[in-house]
Legacy VTK file of the C-alpha trace (Angstrom):
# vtk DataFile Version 3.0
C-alpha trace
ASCII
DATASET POLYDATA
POINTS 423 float
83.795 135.241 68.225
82.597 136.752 65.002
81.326 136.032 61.844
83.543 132.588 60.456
85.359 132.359 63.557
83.896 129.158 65.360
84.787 127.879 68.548
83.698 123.852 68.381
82.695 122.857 71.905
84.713 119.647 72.825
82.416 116.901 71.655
82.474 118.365 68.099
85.913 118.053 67.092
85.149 114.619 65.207
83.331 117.243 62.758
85.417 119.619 63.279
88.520 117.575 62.030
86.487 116.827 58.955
85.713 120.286 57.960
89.096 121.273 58.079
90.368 118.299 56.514
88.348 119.663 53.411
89.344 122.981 53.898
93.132 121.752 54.072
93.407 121.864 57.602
92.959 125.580 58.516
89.801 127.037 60.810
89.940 130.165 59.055
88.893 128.150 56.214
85.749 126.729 57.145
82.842 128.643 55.354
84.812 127.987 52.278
84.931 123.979 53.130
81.661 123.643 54.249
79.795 122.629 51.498
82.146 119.918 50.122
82.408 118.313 53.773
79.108 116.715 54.236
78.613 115.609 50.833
75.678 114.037 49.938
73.476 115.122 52.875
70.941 116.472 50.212
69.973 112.998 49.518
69.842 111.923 53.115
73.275 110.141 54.024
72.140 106.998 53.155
74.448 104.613 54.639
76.409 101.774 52.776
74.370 98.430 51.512
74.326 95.892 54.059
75.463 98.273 56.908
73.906 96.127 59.874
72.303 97.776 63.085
71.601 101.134 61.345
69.660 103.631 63.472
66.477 105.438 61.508
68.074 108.760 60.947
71.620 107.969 60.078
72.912 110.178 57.493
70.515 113.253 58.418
71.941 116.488 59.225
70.302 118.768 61.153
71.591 122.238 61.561
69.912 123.300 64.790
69.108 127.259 65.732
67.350 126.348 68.712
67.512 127.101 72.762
66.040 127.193 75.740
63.523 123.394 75.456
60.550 123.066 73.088
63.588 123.056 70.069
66.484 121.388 71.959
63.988 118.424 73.192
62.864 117.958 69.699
66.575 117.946 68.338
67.821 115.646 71.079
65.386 113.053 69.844
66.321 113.442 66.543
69.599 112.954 67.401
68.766 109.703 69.881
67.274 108.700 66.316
70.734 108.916 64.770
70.662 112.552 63.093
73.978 114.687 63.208
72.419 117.471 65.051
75.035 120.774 64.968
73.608 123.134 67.616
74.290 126.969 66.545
75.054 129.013 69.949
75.386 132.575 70.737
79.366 133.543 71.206
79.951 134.371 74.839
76.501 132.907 76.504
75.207 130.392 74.553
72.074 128.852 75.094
70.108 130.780 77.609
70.076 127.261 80.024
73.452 127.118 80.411
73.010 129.846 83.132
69.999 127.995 84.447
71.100 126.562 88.224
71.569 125.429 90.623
71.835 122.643 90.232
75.195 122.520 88.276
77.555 119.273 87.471
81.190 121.335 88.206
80.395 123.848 85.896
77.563 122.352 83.365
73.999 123.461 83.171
72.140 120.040 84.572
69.144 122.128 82.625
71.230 122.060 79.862
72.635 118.803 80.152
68.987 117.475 80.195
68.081 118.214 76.607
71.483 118.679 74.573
72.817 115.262 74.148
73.837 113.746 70.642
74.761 117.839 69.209
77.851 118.883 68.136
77.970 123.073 69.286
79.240 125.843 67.429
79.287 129.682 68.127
78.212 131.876 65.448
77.456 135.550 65.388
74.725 135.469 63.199
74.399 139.114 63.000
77.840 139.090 61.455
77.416 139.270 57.667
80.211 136.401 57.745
78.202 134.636 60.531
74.786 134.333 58.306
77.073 133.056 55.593
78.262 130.535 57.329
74.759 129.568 58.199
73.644 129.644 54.750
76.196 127.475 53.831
75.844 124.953 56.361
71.714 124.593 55.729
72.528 124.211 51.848
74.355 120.727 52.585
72.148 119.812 55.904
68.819 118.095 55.368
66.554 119.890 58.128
66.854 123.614 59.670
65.296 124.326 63.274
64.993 127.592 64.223
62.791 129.582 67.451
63.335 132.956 67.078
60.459 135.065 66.440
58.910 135.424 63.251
60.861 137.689 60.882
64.103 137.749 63.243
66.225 135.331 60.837
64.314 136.991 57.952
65.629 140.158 58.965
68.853 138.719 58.402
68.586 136.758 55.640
68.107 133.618 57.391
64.246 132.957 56.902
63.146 129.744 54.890
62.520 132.364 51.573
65.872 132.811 52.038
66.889 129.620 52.597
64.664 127.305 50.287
66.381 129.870 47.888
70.089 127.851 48.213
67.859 124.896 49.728
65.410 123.814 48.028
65.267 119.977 49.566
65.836 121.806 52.960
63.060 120.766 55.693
62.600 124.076 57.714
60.874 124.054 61.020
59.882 127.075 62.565
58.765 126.699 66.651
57.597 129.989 67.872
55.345 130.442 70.663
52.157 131.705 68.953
52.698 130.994 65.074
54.066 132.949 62.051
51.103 135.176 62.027
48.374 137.062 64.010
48.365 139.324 67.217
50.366 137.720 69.284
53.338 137.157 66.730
56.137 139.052 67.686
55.626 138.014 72.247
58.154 135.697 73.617
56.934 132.108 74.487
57.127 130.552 77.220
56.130 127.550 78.869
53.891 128.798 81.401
52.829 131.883 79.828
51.693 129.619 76.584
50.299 126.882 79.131
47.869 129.631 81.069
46.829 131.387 77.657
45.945 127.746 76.716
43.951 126.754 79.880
46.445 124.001 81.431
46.840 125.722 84.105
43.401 126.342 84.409
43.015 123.187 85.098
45.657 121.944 86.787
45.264 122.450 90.635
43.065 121.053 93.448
39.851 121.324 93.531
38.654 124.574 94.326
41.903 125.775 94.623
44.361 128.266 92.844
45.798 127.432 89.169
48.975 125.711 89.725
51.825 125.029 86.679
52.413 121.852 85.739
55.988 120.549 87.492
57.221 120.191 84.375
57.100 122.474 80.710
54.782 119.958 79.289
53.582 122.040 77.052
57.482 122.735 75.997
57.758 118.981 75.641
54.250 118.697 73.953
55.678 120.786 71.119
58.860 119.911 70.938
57.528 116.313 70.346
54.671 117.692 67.568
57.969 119.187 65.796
59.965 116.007 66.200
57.031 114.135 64.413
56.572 116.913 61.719
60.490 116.956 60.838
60.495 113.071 60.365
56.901 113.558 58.102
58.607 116.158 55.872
61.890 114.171 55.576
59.544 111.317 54.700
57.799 113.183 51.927
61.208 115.179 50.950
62.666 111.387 49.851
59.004 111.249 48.208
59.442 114.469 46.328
62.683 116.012 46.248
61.142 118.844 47.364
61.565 120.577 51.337
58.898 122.674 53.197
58.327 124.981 56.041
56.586 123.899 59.704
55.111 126.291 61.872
54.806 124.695 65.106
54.135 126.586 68.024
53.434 126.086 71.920
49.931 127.698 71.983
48.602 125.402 68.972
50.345 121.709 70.784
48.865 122.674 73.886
45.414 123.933 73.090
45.641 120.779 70.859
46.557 118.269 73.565
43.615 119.897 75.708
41.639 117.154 74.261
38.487 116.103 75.850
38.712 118.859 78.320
38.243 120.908 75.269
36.097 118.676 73.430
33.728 118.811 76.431
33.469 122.468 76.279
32.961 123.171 72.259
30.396 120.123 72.126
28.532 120.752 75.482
29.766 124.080 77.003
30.662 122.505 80.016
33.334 124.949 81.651
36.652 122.884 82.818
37.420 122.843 86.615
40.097 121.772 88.751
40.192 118.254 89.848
43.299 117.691 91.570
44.484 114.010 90.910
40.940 113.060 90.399
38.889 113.292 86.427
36.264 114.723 85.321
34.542 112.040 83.745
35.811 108.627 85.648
34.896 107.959 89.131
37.117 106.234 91.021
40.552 107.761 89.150
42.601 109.377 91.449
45.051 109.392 94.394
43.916 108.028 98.123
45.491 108.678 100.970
47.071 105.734 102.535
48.286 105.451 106.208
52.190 106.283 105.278
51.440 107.972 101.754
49.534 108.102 98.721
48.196 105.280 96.138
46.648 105.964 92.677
43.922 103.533 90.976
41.461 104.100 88.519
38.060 101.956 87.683
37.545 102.504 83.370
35.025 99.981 83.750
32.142 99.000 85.691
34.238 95.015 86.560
37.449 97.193 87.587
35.044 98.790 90.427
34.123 95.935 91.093
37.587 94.136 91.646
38.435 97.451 93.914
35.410 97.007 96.239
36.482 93.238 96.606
40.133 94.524 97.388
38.957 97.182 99.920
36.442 94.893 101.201
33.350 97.067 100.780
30.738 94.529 99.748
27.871 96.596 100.399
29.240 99.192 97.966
29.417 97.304 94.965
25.478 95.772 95.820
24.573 100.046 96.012
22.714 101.079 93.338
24.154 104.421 92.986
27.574 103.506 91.896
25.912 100.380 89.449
27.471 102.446 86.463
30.541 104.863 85.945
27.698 107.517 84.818
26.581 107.100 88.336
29.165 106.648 90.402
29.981 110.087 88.546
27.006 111.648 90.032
27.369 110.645 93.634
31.406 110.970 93.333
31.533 112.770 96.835
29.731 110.012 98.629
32.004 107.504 97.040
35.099 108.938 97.257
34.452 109.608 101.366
33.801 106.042 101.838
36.756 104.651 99.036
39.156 107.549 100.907
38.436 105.864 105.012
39.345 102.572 103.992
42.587 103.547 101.878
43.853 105.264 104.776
43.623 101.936 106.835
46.632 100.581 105.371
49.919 101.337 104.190
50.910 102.260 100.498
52.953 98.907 100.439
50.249 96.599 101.603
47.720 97.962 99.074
50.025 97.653 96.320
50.296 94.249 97.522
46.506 93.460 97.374
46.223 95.086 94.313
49.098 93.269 92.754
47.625 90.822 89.681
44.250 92.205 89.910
43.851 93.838 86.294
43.300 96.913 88.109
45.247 100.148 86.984
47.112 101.300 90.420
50.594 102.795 91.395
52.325 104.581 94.312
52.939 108.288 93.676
56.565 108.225 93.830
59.287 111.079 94.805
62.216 111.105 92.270
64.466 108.276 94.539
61.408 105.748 93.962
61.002 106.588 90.523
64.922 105.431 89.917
64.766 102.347 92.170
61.209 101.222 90.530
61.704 97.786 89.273
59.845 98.516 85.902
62.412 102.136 85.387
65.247 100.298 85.608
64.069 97.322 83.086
63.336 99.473 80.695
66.413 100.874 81.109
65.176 104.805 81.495
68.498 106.013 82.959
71.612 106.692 80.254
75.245 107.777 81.800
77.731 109.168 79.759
81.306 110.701 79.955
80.759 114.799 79.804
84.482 116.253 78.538
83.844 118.714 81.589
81.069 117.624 84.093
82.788 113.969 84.082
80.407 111.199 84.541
76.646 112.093 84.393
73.418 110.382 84.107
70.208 111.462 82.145
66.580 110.111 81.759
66.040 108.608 77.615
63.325 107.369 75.914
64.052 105.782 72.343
61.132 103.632 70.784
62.965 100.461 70.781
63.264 97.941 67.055
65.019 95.228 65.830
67.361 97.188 63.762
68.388 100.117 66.238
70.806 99.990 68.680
70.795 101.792 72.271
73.083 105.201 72.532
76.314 105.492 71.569
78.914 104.993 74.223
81.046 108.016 72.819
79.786 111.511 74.682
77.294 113.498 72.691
76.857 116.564 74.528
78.281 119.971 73.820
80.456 121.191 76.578
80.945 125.305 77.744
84.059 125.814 76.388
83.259 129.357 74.389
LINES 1 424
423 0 1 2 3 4 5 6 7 8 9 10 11 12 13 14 15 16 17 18 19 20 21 22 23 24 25 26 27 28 29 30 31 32 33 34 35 36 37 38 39 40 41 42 43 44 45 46 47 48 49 50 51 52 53 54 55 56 57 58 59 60 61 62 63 64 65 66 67 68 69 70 71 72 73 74 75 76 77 78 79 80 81 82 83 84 85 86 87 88 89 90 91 92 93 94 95 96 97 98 99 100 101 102 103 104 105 106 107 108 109 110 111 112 113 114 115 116 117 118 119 120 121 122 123 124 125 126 127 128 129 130 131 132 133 134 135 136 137 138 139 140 141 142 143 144 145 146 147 148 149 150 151 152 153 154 155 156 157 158 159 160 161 162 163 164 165 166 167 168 169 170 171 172 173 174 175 176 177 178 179 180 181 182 183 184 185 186 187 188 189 190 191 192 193 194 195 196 197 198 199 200 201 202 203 204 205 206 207 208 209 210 211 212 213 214 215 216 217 218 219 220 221 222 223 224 225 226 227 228 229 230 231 232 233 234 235 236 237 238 239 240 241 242 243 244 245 246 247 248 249 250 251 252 253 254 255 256 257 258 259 260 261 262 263 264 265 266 267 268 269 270 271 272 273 274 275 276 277 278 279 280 281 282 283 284 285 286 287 288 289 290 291 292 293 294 295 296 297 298 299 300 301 302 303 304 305 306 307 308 309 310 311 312 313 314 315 316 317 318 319 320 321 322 323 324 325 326 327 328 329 330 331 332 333 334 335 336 337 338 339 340 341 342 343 344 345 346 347 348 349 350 351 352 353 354 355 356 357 358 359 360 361 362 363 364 365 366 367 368 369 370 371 372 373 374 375 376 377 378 379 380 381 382 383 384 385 386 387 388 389 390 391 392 393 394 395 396 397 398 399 400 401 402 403 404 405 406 407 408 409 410 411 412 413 414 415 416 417 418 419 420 421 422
């Protein structure tokens, strides 16, 4: 499809009705409608007075440029938030995880399923003149614009925020590139791993002595698409305040190198090179995983009464009378000594029974579980971690959510908010 000619993927037809009905019914009309259909998205949507059970972002429109994770994650939320989220795909492919698989539901993406929830989808060909129209028109009555393409790609096509905040002005325009809007890395690709080993993750990620390993999942995808969900809900926040939109750079090498921490606090304040630890840390002795006779059991001591409590549990008396594990600074210096005698006694028992004996103990502890565990755990399924949903094409599926949880907001819609394949 080119230029004005959309296809609306399944789920998107409530929108889709309403553009045409302002257009008087006819598709062809659309980039003529589009600015009298969501009226009053400048100012935000704000719903009726009195409207009860009103989620935080109702009445935000997001127009959404985004594929692959770092953007999609970040929109998703947005739209768990109660944002109208229209997703902007490529005619033909669409987004570039729709071909990521196996695994597939029928024909659906699971990849894709994962992070797409809560969007309406439209295909535009944005190199069309009539396609970057369209866009412009749909960003002059949205609220926020989310774009990662790299810097000076939308530009080139009249789609940068200049160009935007031109027609715009209240628009909130986030930017999520892989290395920022400037310096010598600008114009590379970013991805997750490549941005997580320039940042040292996966230097330090990986057993001990061992190779670099990547984290199983993007995290540092997530990371940023999380530091953009937060920025887009600051700049709305200040656009109510001001009238007035702006433009966030967020990037994967900056919300990684960022959520290094006190790995990288260590080095820039003491020059003390990072290593690999494997489950264990740097800094806390005991705080890792122990074998146990059937699997594996993770507990950490942040205090010097926590080791204590674990000794009791594990029966080791004599350990917590030794002076050379009196303090977590010590216990830090003889960690190899510590762990060896910690490590024979965890492997006594199974993972069950020392679960049990650590039960009500004030110690931190868990079982490392495989993906069937982490669904049956008692504490998952309270907090209710697990959403399924009528797809228009995959039929019923099931994804993993996360909304903070208030007095005012309800849980997900029943209604289906994913966009479906149909190009």
């Amino acid at each position: 499809m080119l230029g004005t000619e959309l296809v609306w993927r399944s789920c998107g037809r409530g929108l889709w009705r309403s553009l045409c009905r302002a257009a008087g019914g006819s598709p062809r009309a659309l980039s003529a409608a589009s600015s009298s259909a969501c009226e009053g998205a400048r100012g935000g949507g704000a719903p009726p007075a009195g409207a009860s059970n009103v989620k935080p972002l109702d009445g935000v429109k997001i127009l959404d440029l985004t594929r692959v994770l770092a953007g999609p994650f970040a929109t998703m939320n947005l739209g768990d938030l109660g944002a109208e989220v229209i997703k902007v795909e490529r005619p033909g492919t669409g987004d570039d995880t729709r071909a990521w698989g196996p695994p597939f539901v029928g024909t659906e993406s699971v990849y894709f399923l994962s992070v797409n929830r809560n969007k309406k989808s439209i295909a535009i060909n944005m190199k069309n003149s009539r396609g970057a129209k369209l866009i412009r028109e749909l960003a002059a009555v949205s609220d926020v614009f989310v774009e990662n393409y790299i810097p000076g790609k939308l530009a080139e096509i009249g789609l940068g925020y200049e160009d935007i905040a031109k027609i715009a002005p209240h628009i909130v325009y986030c930017s999520i590139t892989g290395y920022g809007q400037t310096g010598p890395m600008v114009q590379r690709g970013g991805y997750d791993s490549i941005a997580a080993a320039i940042s040292g993750l996966t230097h330090i990620t990986g057993h001990e002595g061992g190779e670099p390993v990547r984290v199983g999942v993007a995290m540092t995808d997530l990371a940023t698409g999380l530091y953009a969900c937060g920025a887009i809900m600051a700049g709305l926040l200040q656009k109510y305040k001001t009238g007035k939109g702006m433009h966030i750079d967020c990037n994967l090498l900056s919300s990684q190198v960022a959520c290094l921490t006190h790995v990288a606090a260590n080095y820039l304040n003491c020059k003390i090179e990072a290593k690999r630890w494997g489950t264990a840390h740097g800094s806390i002795v005991p705080y890792q995983a122990f074998k146990t006779e059937d699997g594996y059991i993770v507990v950490g001591a942040g205090n010097d009464q926590q080791f204590v409590t674990v000794c009791q549990i594990l029966n080791l008396p004599e350990v917590i009378k030794d002076s050379r594990y009196k303090t977590n600074k010590l216990r830090v210096q003889n960690r190899k000594e510590l762990i060896d005698i910690l490590s024979t006694r965890f492997s006594e028992k199974t993972t069950v029974e020392w679960l049990q004996l650590f039960e009500g103990s004030g110690v931190p502890y868990g079982p490392i579980n495989n993906m069937q565990q982490v669904f049956s755990e008692p504490q998952v399924l309270h907090n209710e971690l697990v959403m399924e949903m009528d797809h228009p094409i995959a039929g019923r599926i099931a994804v993993p959510v996360h909304t903070p949880r208030t007095s005012n907001v309800s849980s997900f819609c029943e209604a289906c908010g994913f966009a479906c394949t149909q190009m």
